[in-house]
ChimeraX commands (.cxc) that place a marker at each C-alpha (Angstrom):
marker #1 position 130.63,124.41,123.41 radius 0.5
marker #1 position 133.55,123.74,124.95 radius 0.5
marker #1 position 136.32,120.94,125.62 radius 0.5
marker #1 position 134.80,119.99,129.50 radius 0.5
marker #1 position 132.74,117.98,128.00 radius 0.5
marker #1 position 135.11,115.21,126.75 radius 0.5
marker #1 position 135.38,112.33,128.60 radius 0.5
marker #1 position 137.78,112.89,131.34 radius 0.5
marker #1 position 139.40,109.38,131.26 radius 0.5
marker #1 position 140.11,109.97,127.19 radius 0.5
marker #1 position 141.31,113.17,127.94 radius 0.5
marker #1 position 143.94,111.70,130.63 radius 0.5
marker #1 position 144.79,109.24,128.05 radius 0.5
marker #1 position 145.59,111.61,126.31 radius 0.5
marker #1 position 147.75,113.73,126.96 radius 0.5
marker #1 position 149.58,111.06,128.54 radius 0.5
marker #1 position 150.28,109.69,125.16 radius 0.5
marker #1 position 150.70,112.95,123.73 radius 0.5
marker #1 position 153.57,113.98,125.87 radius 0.5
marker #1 position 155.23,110.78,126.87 radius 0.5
marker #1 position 155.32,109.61,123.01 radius 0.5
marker #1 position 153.87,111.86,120.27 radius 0.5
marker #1 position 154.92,115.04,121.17 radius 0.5
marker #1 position 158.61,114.00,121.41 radius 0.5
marker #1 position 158.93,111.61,118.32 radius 0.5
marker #1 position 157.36,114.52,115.81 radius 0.5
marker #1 position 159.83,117.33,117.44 radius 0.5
marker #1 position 163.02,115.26,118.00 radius 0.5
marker #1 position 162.93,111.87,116.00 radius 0.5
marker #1 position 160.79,113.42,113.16 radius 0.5
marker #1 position 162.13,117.00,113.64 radius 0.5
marker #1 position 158.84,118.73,113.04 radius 0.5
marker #1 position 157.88,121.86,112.19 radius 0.5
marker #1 position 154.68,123.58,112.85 radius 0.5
marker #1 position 153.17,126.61,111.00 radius 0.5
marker #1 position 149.92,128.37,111.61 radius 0.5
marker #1 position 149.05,126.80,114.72 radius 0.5
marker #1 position 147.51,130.53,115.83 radius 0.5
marker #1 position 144.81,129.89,113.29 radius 0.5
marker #1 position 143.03,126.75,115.47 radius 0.5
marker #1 position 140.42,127.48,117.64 radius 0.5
marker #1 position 141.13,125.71,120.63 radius 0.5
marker #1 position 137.66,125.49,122.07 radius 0.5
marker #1 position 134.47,124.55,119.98 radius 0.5
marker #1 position 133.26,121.51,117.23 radius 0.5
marker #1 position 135.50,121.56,114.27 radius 0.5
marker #1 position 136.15,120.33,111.05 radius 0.5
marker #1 position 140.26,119.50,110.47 radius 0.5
marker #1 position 140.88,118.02,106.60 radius 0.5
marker #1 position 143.77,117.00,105.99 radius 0.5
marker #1 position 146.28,115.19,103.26 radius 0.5
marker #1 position 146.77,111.28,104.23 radius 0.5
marker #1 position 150.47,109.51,103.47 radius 0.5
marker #1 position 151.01,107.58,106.65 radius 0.5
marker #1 position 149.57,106.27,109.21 radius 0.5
marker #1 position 151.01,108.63,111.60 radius 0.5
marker #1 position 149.18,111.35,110.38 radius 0.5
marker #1 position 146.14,111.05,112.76 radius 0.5
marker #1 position 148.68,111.17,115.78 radius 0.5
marker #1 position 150.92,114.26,114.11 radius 0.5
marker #1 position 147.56,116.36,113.51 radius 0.5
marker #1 position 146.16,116.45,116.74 radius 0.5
marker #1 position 149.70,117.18,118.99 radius 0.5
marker #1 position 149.98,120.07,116.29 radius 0.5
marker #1 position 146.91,121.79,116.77 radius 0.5
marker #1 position 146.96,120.91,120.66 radius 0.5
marker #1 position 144.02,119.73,120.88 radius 0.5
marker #1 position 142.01,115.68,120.80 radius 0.5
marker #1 position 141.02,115.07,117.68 radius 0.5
marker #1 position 138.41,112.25,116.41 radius 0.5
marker #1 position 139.25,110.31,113.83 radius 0.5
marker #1 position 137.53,107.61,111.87 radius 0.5
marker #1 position 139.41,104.31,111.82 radius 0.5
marker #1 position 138.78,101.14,109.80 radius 0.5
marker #1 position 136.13,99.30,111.38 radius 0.5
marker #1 position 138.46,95.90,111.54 radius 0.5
marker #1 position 140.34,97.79,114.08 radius 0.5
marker #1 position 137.48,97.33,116.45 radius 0.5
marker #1 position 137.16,93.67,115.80 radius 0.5
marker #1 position 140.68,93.72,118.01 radius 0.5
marker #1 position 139.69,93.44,121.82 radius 0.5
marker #1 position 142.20,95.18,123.41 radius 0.5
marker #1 position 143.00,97.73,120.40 radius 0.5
marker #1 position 138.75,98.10,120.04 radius 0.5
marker #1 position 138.62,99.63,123.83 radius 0.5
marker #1 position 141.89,101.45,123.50 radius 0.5
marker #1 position 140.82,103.48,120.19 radius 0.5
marker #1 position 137.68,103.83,121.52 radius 0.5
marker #1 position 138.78,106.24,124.64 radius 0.5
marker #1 position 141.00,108.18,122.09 radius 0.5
marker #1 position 137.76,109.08,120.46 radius 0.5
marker #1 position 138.46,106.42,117.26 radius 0.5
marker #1 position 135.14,105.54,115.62 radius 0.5
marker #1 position 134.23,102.82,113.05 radius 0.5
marker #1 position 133.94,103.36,109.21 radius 0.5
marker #1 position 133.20,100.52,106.34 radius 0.5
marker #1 position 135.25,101.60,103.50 radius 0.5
marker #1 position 133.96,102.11,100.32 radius 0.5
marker #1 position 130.60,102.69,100.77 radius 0.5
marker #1 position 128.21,105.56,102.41 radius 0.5
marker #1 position 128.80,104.71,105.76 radius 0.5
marker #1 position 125.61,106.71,107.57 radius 0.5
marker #1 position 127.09,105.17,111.25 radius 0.5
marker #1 position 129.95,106.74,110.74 radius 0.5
marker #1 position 128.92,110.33,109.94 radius 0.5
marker #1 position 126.49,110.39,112.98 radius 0.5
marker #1 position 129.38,108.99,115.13 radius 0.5
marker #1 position 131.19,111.95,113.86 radius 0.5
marker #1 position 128.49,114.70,114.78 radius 0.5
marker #1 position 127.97,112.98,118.35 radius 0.5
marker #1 position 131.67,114.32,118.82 radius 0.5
marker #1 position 130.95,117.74,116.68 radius 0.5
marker #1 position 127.96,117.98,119.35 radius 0.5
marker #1 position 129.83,117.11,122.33 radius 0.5
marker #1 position 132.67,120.10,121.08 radius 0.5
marker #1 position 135.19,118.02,119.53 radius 0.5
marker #1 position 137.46,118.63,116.50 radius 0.5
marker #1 position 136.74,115.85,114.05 radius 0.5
marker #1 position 139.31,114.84,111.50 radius 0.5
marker #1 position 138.92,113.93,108.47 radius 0.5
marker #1 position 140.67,112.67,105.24 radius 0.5
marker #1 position 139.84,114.77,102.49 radius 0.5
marker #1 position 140.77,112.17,99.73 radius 0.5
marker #1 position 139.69,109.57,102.30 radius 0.5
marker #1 position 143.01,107.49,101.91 radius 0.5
marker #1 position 146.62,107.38,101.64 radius 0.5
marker #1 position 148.18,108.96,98.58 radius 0.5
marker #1 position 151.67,108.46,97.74 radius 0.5
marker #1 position 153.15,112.04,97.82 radius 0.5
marker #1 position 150.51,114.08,99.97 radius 0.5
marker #1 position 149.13,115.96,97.55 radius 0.5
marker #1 position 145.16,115.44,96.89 radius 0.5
marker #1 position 144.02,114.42,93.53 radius 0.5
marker #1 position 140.63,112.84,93.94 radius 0.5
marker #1 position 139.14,114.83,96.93 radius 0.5
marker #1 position 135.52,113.12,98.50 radius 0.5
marker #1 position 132.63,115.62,99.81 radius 0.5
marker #1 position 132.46,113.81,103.08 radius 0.5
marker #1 position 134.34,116.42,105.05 radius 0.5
marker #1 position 131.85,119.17,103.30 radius 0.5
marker #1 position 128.67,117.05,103.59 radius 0.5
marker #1 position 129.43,117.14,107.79 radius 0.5
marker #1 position 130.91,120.43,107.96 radius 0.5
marker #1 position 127.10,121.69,106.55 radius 0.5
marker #1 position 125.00,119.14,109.00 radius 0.5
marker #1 position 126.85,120.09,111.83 radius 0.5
marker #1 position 127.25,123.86,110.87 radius 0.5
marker #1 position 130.82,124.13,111.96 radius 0.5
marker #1 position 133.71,125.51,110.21 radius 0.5
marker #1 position 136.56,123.62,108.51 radius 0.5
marker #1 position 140.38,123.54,109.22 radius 0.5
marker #1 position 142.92,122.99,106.01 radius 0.5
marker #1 position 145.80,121.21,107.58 radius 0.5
marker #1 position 149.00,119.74,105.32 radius 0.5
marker #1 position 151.21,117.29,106.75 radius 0.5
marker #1 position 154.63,117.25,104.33 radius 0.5
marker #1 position 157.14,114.52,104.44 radius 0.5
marker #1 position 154.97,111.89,106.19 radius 0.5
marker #1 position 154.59,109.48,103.17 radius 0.5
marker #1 position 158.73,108.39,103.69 radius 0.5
marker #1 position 157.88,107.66,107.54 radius 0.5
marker #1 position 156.87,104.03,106.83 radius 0.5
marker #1 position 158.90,103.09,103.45 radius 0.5
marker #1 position 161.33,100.50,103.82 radius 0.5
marker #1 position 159.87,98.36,107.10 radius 0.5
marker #1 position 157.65,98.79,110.00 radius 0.5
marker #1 position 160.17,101.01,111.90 radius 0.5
marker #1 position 159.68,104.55,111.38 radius 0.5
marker #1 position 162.15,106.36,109.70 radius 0.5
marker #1 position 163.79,109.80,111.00 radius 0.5
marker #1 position 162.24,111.88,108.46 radius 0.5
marker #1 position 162.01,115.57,108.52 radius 0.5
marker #1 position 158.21,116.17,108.79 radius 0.5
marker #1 position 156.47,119.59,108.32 radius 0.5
marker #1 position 152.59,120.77,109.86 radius 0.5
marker #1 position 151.47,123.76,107.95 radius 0.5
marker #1 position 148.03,125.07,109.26 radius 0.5
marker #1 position 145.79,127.02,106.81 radius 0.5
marker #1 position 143.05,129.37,107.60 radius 0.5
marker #1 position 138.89,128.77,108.83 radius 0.5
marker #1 position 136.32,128.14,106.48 radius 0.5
marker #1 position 133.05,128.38,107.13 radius 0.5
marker #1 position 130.47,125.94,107.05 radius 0.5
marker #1 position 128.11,125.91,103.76 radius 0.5
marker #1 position 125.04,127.30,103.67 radius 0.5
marker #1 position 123.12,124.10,102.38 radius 0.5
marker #1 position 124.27,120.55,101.83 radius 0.5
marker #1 position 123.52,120.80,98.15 radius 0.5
marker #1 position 125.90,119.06,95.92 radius 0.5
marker #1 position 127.30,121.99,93.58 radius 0.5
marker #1 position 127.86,123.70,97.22 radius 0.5
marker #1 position 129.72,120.68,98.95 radius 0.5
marker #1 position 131.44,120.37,95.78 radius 0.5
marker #1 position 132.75,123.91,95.88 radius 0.5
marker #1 position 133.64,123.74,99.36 radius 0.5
marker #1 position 135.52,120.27,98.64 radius 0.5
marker #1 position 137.91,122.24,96.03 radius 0.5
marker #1 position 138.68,124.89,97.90 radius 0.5
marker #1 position 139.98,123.00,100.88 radius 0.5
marker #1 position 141.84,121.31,98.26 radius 0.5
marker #1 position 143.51,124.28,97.04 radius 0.5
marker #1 position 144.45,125.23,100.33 radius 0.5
marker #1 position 145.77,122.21,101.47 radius 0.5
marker #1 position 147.85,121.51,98.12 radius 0.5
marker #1 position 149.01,125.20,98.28 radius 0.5
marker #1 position 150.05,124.75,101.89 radius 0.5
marker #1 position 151.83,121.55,100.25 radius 0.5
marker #1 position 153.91,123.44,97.87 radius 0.5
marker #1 position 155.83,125.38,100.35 radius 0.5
marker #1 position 157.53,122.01,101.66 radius 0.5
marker #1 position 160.17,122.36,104.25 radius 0.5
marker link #1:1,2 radius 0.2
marker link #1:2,3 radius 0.2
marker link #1:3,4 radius 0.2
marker link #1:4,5 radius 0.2
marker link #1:5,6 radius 0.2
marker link #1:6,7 radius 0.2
marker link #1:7,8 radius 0.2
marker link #1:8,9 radius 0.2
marker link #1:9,10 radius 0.2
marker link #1:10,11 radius 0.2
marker link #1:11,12 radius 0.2
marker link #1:12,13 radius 0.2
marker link #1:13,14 radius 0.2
marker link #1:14,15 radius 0.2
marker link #1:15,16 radius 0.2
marker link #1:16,17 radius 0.2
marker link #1:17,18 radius 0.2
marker link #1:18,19 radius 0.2
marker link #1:19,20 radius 0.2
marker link #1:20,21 radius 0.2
marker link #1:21,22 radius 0.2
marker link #1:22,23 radius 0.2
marker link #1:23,24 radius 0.2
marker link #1:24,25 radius 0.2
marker link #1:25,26 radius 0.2
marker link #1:26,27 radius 0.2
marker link #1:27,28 radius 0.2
marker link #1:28,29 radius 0.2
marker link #1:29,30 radius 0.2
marker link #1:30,31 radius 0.2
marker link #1:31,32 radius 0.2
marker link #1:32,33 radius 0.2
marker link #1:33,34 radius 0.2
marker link #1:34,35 radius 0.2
marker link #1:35,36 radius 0.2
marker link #1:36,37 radius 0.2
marker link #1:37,38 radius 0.2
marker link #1:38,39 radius 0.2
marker link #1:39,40 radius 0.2
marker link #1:40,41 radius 0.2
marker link #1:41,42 radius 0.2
marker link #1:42,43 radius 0.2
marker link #1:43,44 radius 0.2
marker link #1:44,45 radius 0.2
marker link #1:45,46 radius 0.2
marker link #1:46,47 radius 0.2
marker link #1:47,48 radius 0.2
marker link #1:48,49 radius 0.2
marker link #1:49,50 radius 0.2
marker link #1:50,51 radius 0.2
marker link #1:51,52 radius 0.2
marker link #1:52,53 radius 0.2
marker link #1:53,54 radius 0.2
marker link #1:54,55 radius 0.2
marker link #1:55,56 radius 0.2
marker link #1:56,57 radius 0.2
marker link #1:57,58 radius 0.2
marker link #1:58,59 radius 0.2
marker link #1:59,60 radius 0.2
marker link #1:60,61 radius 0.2
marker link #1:61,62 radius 0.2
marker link #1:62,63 radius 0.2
marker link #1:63,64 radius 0.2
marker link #1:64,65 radius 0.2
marker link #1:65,66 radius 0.2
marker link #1:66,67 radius 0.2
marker link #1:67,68 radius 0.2
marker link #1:68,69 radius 0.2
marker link #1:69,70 radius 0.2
marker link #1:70,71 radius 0.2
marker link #1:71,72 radius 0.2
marker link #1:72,73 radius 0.2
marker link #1:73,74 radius 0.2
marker link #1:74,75 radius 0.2
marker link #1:75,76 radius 0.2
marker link #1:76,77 radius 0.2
marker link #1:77,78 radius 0.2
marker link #1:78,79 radius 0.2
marker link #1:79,80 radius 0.2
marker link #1:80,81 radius 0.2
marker link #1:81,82 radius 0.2
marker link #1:82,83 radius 0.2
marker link #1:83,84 radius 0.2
marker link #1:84,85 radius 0.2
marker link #1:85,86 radius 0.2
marker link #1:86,87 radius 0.2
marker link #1:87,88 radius 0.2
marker link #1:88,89 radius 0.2
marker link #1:89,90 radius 0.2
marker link #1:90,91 radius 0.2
marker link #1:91,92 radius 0.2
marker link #1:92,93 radius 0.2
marker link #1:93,94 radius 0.2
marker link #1:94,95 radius 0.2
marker link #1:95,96 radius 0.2
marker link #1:96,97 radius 0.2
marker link #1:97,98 radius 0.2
marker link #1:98,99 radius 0.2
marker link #1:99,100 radius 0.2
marker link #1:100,101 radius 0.2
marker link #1:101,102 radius 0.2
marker link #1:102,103 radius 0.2
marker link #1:103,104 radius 0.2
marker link #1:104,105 radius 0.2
marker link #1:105,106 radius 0.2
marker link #1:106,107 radius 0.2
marker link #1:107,108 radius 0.2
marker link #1:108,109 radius 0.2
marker link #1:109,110 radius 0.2
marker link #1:110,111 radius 0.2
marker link #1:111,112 radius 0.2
marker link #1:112,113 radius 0.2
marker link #1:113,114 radius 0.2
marker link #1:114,115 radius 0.2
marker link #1:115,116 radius 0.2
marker link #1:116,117 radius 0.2
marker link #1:117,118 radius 0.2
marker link #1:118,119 radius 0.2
marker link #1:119,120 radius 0.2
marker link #1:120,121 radius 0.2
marker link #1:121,122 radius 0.2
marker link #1:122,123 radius 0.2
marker link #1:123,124 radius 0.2
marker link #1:124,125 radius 0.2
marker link #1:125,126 radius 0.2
marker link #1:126,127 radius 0.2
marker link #1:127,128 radius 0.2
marker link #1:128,129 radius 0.2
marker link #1:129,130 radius 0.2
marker link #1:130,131 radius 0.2
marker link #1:131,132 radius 0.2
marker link #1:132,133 radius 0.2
marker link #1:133,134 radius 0.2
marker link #1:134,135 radius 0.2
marker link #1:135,136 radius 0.2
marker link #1:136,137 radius 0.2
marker link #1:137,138 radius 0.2
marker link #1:138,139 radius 0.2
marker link #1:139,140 radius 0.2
marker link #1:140,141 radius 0.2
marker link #1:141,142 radius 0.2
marker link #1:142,143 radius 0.2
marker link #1:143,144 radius 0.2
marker link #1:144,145 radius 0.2
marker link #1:145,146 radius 0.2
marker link #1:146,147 radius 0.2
marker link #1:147,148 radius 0.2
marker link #1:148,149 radius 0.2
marker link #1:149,150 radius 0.2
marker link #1:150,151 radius 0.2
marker link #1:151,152 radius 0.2
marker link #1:152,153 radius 0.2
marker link #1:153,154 radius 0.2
marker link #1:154,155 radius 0.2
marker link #1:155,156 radius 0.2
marker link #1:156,157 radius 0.2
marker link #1:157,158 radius 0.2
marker link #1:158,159 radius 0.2
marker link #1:159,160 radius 0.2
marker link #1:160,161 radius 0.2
marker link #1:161,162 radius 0.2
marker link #1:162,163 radius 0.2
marker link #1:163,164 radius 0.2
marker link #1:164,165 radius 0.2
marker link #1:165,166 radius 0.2
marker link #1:166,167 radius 0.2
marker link #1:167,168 radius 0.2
marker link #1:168,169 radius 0.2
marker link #1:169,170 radius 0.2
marker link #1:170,171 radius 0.2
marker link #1:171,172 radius 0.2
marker link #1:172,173 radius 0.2
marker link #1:173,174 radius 0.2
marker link #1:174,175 radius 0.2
marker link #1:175,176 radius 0.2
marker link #1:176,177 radius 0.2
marker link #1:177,178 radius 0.2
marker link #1:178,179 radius 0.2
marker link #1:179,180 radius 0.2
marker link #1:180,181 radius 0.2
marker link #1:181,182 radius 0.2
marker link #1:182,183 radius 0.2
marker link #1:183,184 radius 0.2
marker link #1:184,185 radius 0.2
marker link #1:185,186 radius 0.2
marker link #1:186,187 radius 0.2
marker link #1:187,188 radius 0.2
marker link #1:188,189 radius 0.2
marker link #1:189,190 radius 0.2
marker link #1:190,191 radius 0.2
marker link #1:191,192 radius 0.2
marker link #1:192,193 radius 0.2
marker link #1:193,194 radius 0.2
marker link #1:194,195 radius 0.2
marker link #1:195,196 radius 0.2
marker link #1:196,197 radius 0.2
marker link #1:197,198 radius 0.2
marker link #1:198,199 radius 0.2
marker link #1:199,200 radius 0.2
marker link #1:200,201 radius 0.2
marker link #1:201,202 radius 0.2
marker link #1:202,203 radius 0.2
marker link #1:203,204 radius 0.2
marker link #1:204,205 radius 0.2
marker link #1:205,206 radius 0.2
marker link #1:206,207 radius 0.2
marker link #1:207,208 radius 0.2
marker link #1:208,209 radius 0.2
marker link #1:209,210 radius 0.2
marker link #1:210,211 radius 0.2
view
């Protein structure tokens, strides 16, 4: 399935945002680097997973893989009336944290249906170095509903973006982009569980080259 079938006005939105702000801030003000961007399918539902240490990450992954990318956002965002319909044509959808939040995951298979890439935190929140340690089967559990494949992604040098104040700072920042998994075969737990570790590897490996 491919990207047509995003909504046009989100779409404008955009890529206006992408290359009026994004798109310059992570090459000049962030000098960013970008590896393995030949491995993401640019049409199709997809899986990204990522590491989590700012809240620029959502922003970084999807100008690096060039294409939208839905993310879950905390659902206080939405309680925000001007922030609620802005997030909401970027293809932002609500999630309750800390708890099984069934809303969520069929918000995220609407867009895996309609042929967007879903992201998706692997240890569902912010860690203080990047590096997973405590990895949740979400990403897995959707991956083998939806029967798409998954995309290890490692963001390096984001968690010194927001120390010291709200204004970013000029940190070097660094996109490595693993290869495809597949989707499981079944949605059994020893299966997701598997699945979960390995994206882990991958992403921590990707980690571990730095710079």
């Amino acid at each position: 399935m491919s990207q047509s079938r995003e909504p046009s006005v989100s779409l404008l939105l955009y890529h206006a945002f992408k290359w009026s702000v994004v798109s310059p801030m992570f090459h000049v003000y962030f000098k960013g680097r970008i590896y393995g961007a030949e491995n993401v399918p640019q049409t199709g539902p997809l899986v990204v997973v990522s590491n989590h240490a700012s809240n620029y990450d959502p922003p970084i992954v999807s100008n690096c893989v060039r294409r939208p990318v839905a993310y879950m956002a905390k659902e206080e965002l939405f309680k925000i009336p001007v922030l609620n319909k802005a997030i909401q044509l970027y293809g932002a959808y609500p999630v309750s944290r800390g708890s099984a939040d069934r809303t969520a995951i069929r918000a995220a298979m609407k867009y895996l249906d309609d042929g967007w890439a879903v992201g998706i935190f692997l240890q569902g929140t912010r860690t203080p170095d990047g590096r997973i340690t405590d990895p949740k089967r979400g990403a897995a559990l959707i991956a083998a509903k939806a029967k798409v494949p998954l995309l290890p992604i490692c963001l390096w040098g984001t968690q010194a973006i927001e120390q010291q104040g709200s204004i970013p700072r000029p940190v070097p920042v660094t996109v490595r982009i693993g290869k495809l998994i597949d989707a499981p075969n079944s949605d059994e737990k020893e299966e997701l569980e598997a699945l979960t570790q390995e994206c882990t590897a991958a992403i921590n490996m990707l980690h571990d080259l730095g710079r």
